[in-house]
C-alpha positions as CSV (number, residue, x, y, z in Angstrom):
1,X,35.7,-26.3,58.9
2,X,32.6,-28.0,60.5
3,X,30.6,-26.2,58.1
4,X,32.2,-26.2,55.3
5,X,31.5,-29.6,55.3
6,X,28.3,-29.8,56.1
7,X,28.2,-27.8,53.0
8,X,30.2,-30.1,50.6
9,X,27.9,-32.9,51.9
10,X,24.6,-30.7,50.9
11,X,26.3,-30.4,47.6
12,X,26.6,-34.2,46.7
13,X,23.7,-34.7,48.2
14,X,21.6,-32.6,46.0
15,X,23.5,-33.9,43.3
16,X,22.7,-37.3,43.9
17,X,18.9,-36.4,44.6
18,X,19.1,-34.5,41.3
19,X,20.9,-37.6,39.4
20,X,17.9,-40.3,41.3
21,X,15.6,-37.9,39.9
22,X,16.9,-37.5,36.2
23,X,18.1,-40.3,35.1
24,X,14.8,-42.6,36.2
25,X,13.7,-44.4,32.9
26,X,10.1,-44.1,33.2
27,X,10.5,-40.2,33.7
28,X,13.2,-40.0,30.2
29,X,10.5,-42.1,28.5
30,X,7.6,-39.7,29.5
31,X,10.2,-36.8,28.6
32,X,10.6,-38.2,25.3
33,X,7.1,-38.9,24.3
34,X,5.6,-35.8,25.8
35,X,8.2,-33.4,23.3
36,X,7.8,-36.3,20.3
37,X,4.1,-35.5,21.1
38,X,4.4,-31.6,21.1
39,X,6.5,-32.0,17.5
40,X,3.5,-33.8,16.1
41,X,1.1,-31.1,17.1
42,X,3.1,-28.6,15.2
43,X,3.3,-30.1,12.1
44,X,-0.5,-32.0,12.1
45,X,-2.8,-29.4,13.9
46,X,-0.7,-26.0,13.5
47,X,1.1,-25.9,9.9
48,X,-0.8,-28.4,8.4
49,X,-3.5,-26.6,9.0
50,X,-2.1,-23.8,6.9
51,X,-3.4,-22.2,3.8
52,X,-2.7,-19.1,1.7
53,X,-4.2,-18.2,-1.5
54,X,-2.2,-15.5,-3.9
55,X,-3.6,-14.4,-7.3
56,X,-5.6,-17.7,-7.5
57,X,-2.8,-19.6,-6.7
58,X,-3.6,-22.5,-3.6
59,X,-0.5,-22.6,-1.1
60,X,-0.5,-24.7,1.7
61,X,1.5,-25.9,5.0
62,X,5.1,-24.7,5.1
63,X,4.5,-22.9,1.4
64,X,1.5,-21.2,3.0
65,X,3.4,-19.7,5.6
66,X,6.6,-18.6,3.5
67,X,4.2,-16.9,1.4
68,X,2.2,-14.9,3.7
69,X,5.7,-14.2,5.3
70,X,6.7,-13.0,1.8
71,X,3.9,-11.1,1.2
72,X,3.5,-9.2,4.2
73,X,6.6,-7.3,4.1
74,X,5.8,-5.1,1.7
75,X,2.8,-3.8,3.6
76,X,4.7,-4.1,7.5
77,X,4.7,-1.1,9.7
78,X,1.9,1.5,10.6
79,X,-1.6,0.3,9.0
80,X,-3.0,3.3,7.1
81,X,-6.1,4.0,4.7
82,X,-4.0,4.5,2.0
83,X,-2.1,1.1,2.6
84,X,-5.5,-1.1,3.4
85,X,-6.5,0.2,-0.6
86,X,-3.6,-1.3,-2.0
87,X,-3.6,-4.8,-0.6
88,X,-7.3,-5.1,-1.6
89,X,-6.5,-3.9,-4.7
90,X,-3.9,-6.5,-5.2
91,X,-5.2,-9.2,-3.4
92,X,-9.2,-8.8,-3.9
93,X,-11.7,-9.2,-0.5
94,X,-11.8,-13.2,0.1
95,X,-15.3,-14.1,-1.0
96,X,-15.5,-18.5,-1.6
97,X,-16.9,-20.3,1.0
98,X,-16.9,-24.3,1.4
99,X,-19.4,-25.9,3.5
100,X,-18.2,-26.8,7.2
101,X,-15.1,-24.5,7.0
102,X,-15.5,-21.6,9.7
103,X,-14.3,-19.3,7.2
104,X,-13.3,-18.0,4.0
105,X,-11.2,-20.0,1.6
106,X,-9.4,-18.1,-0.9
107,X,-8.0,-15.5,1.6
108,X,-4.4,-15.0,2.8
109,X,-2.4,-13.1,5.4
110,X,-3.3,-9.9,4.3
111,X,-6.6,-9.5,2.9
112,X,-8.1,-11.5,5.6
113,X,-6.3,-8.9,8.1
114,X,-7.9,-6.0,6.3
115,X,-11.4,-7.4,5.6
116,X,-11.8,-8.7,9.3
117,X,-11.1,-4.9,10.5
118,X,-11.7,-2.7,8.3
119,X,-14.3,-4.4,5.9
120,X,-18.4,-4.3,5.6
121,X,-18.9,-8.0,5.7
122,X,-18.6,-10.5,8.2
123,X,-17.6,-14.1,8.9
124,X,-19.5,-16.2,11.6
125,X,-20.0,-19.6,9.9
126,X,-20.3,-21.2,6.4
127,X,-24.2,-20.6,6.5
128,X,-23.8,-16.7,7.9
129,X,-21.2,-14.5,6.3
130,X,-21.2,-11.4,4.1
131,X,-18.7,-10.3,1.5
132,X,-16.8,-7.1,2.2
133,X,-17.5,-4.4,-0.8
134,X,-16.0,-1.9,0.9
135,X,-13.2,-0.3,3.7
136,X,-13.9,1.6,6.7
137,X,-11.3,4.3,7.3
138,X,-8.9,2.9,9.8
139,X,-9.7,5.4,12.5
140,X,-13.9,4.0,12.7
141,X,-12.5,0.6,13.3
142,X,-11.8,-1.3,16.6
143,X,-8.7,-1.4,16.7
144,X,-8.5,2.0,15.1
145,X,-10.5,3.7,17.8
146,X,-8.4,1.3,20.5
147,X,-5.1,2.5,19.0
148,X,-6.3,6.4,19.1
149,X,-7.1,5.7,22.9
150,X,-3.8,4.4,24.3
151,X,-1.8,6.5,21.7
152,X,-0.7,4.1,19.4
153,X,-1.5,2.5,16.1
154,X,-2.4,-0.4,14.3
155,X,0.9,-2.7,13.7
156,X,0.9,-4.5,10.5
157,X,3.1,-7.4,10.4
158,X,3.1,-10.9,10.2
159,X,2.1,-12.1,13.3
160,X,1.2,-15.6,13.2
161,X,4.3,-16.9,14.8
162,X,3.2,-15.6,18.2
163,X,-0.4,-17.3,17.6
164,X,1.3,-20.3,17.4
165,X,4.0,-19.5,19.8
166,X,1.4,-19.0,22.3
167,X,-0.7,-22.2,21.5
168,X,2.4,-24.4,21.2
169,X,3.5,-23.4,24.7
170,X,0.1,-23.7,26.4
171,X,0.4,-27.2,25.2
172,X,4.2,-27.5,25.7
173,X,3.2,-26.6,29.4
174,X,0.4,-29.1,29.8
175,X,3.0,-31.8,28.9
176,X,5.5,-30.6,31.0
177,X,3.1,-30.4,34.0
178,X,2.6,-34.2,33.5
179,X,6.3,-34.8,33.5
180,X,6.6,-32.7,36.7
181,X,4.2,-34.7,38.4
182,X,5.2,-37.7,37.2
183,X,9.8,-36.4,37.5
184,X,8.8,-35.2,41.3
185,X,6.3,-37.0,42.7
186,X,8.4,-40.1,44.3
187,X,10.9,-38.0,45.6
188,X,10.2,-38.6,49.1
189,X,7.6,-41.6,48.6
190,X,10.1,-44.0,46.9
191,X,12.2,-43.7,49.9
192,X,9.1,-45.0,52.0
193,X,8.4,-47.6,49.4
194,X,11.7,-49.0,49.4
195,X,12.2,-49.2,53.0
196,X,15.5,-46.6,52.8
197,X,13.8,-43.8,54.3
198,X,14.9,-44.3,58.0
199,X,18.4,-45.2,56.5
200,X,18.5,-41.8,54.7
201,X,17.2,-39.8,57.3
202,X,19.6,-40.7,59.9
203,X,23.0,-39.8,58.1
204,X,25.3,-37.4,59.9
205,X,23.7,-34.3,59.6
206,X,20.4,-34.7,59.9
207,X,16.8,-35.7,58.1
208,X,16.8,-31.7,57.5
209,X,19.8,-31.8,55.0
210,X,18.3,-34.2,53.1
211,X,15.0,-32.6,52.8
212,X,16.3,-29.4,51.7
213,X,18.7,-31.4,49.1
214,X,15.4,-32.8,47.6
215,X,13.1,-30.2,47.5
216,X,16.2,-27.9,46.1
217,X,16.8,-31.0,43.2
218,X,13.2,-30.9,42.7
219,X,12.8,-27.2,41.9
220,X,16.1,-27.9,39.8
221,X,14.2,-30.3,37.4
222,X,10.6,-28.7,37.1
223,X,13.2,-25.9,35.9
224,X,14.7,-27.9,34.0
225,X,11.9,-29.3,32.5
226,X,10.2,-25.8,31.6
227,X,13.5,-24.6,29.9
228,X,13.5,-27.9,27.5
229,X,9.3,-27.8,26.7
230,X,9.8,-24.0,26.3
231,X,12.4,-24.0,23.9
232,X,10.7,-27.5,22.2
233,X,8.2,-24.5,21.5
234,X,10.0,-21.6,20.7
235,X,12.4,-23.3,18.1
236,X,9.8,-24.5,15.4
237,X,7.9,-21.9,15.3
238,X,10.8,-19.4,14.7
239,X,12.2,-21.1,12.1
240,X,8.9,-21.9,10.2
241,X,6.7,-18.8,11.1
242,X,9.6,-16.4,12.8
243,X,8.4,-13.4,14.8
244,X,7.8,-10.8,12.9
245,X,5.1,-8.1,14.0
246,X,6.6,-8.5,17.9
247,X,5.0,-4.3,17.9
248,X,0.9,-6.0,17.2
249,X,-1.6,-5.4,19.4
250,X,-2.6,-8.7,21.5
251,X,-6.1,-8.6,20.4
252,X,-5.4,-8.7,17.0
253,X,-3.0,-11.7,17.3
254,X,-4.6,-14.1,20.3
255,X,-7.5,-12.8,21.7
256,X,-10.2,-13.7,19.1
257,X,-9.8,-11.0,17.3
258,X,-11.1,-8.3,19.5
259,X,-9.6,-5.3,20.4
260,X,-11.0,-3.2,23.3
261,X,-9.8,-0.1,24.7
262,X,-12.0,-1.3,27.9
263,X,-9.6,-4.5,28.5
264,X,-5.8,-3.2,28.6
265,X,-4.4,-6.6,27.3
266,X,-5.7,-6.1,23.7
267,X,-3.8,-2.9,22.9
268,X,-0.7,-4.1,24.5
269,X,2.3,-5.1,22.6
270,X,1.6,-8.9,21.6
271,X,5.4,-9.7,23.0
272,X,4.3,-8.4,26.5
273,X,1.5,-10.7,26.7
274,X,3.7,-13.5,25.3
275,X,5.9,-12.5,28.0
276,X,3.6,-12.8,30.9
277,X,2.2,-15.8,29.3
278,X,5.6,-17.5,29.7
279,X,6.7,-16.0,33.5
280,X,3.1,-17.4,34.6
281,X,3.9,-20.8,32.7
282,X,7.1,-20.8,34.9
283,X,5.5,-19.9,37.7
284,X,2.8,-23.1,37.5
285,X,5.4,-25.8,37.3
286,X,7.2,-24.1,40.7
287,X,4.0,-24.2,42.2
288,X,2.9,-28.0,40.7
289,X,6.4,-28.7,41.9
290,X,6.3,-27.4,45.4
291,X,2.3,-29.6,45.8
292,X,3.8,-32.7,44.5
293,X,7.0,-32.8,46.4
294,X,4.6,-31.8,49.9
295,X,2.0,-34.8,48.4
296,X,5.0,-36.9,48.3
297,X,6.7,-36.4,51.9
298,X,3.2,-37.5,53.2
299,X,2.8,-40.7,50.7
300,X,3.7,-44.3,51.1
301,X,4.4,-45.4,47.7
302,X,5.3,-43.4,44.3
303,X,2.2,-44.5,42.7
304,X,-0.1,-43.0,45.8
305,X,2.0,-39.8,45.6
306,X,1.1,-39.4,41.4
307,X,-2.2,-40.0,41.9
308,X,-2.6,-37.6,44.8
309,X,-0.9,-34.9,42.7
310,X,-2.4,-35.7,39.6
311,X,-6.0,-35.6,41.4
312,X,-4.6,-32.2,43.3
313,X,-3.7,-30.8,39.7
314,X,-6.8,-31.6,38.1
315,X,-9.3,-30.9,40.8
316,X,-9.5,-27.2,39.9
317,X,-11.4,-28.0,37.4
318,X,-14.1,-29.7,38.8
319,X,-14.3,-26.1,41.2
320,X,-14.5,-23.9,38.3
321,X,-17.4,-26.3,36.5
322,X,-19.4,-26.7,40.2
323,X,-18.9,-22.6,41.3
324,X,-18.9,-20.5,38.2
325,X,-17.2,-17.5,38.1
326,X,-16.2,-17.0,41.7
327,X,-14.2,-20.3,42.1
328,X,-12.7,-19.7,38.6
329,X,-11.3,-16.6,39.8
330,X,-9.6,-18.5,42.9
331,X,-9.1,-21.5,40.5
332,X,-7.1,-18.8,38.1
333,X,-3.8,-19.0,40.3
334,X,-3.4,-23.1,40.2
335,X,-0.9,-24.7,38.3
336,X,-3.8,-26.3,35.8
337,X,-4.9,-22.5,34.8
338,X,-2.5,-20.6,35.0
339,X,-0.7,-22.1,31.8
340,X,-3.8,-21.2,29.9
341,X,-3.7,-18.2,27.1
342,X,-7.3,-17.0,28.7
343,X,-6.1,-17.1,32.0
344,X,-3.5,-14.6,31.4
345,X,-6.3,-12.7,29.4
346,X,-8.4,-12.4,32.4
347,X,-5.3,-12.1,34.9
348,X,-4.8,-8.3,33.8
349,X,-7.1,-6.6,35.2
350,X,-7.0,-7.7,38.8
351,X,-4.2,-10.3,38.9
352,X,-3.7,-9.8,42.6
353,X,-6.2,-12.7,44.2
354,X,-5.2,-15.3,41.9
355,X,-1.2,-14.6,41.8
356,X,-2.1,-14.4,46.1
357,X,-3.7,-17.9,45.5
358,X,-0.2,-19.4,43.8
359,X,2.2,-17.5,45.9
360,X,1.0,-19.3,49.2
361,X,-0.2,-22.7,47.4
362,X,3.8,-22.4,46.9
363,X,5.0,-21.0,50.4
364,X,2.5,-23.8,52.1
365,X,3.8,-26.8,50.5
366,X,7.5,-25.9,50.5
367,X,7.4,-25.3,54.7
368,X,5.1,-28.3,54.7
369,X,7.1,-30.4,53.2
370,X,10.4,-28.8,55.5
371,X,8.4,-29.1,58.6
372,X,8.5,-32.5,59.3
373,X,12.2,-32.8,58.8
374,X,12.9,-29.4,61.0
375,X,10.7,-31.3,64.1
376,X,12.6,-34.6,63.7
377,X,15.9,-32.5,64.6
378,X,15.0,-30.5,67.0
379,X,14.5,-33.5,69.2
């Protein structure tokens, strides 16, 4: 009986930590502006920056992207020789070139596909490019050669949808970071800054119950808050771009371009990578979560708490600039890198350091941020 109220109490005490933490207006503001924020980097910097060109015709934005959709579905499945012939054919190698505009202007979809892989020119900048003439047989290309290697081939489909997927959800989780800094970080220090800490702490069972009723409603809203910048993510893009061509290789989607048997990650499905992208994303907000939480049981006021964390969240950065590679590889399992597309690049081929690296940052912070509480009752 004892217990099961103890753990009714626990209940409606996470409940209410959940509620405090929630329904804060600064925090629905910052919620609010960070996906209004997200929305407007969609439509500006992805789709606006969208252009297709068809038989002369000039498509752009939304019409742009329902074209090359259109277009490409004809061609979708298995590249072959005999299939790269017939978009050229039909669609021409893109040859017009505009000054300041990395690269050529009157391709779409398709026939930038095939000329990037397969054709005899090249693209670097405005001042250094040369027309494609010609096709290389699919099998002497990259991706070709990759494909043969891991026992696949080269997936034709249209693929943009995960380029912008991914993009939109590195940026969806550099938002959401903020708001899980900013959601978590007075969930101890407000108590202090209030003067109700003592009060709290002292109810019938214990300073430990309401520690593990915070830090429980604080993992409960950086979940939270990855599920709604996720999705603010995923549901544009499918219903502008969709996502078709799941079965491309990564390289050819979000990795520059380059396709490598030598590097794993290019050759894989670009779903799996898309996949891992999102597990690490959710995976840096439990770990941000955990530091700012253990920042904040050790804080006097909200404010110091968000600026510990913040500084905490950013300081990576200033490792990786002043160390190079070896403290990038460290810096690879923090919250700030590991929502980055390269990271999860560079993660593949020895992802156990830098995974070791967010696994205790986690474990550390959560029993720091415990151990106080389990000391005050035990005596």
């Amino acid at each position: 009986m004892h217990l099961d109220s103890v753990d009714l109490y626990g209940v409606r005490l996470y409940r209410m930590e959940l509620f405090k933490l929630c329904c804060r207006k600064f925090f629905l503001l910052s919620m609010a502006a960070g996906l209004a924020l997200l929305m407007l980097y969609f439509f500006f910097v992805n789709l606006g920056d969208e252009r297709s060109t068809v038989n002369g015709k000039v498509y752009t934005g939304y019409e742009a992207v329902q074209t090359d959709r259109r277009i490409t579905e004809e061609f979708a499945g298995v590249l072959t020789d005999e299939k790269a012939e017939r978009i050229i054919e039909k669609y021409g190698f893109p040859s017009v070139v505009e000054e300041n505009y990395g690269g050529f202007r009157d391709e779409n979809y398709l026939n930038g596909f095939v000329t990037e892989y397969l054709g005899n020119g090249y693209m670097r900048d405005w001042n250094d490019y040369k027309i494609s003439t010609k096709l290389r047989p699919v099998a002497e290309s990259e991706p070709g050669q990759a494909a043969a290697l891991s026992g696949g081939n080269i997936v034709l489909g249209y693929a943009k949808g995960w380029t912008v997927f991914l993009d939109m959800f590195q940026m969806a989780m550099i938002f959401a970071s903020i708001l899980v800094l900013t959601g978590i970080s007075p969930v101890f220090a407000q108590e202090r800054q209030i003067r109700t800490a003592d009060l709290l702490f002292t109810a019938r069972n214990g300073k430990e119950t309401d520690t593990r009723a915070k830090i429980a409603a604080s993992f409960t809203l950086a979940a939270f808050i990855y599920a709604v910048f996720a999705a603010a993510a995923f549901v544009p893009v499918k219903f502008v771009y969709g996502f078709d061509g799941a079965a491309c290789m990564t390289g050819t989607v979000v990795t520059g371009g380059a396709v490598n048997s030598a590097y794993p990650v290019t050759v894989k499905p670009v779903w799996y990578f898309t996949a891992a992208a999102m597990i690490l994303g959710f995976a840096a907000l439990l770990v941000l979560c955990a530091a700012a939480f253990c920042i904040s049981a050790h804080s006097e006021s909200s404010f110091h708490a968000f600026a510990v964390a913040g500084a905490v969240w950013m300081a990576p950065l200033l490792v990786r600039i002043m160390f190079g590679g070896a403290g990038y590889f460290l810096m690879m399992g923090t919250p700030l890198f590991l929502v980055m597309t390269g990271v999860v690049q560079e993660l593949f081929p020895a992802p156990a350091i830098p995974l070791a690296v967010a696994a205790g940052t986690l474990v550390f912070c959560t029993g720091n941020a415990l151990k106080p509480a389990e000391t005050s009752d035990s005596h």
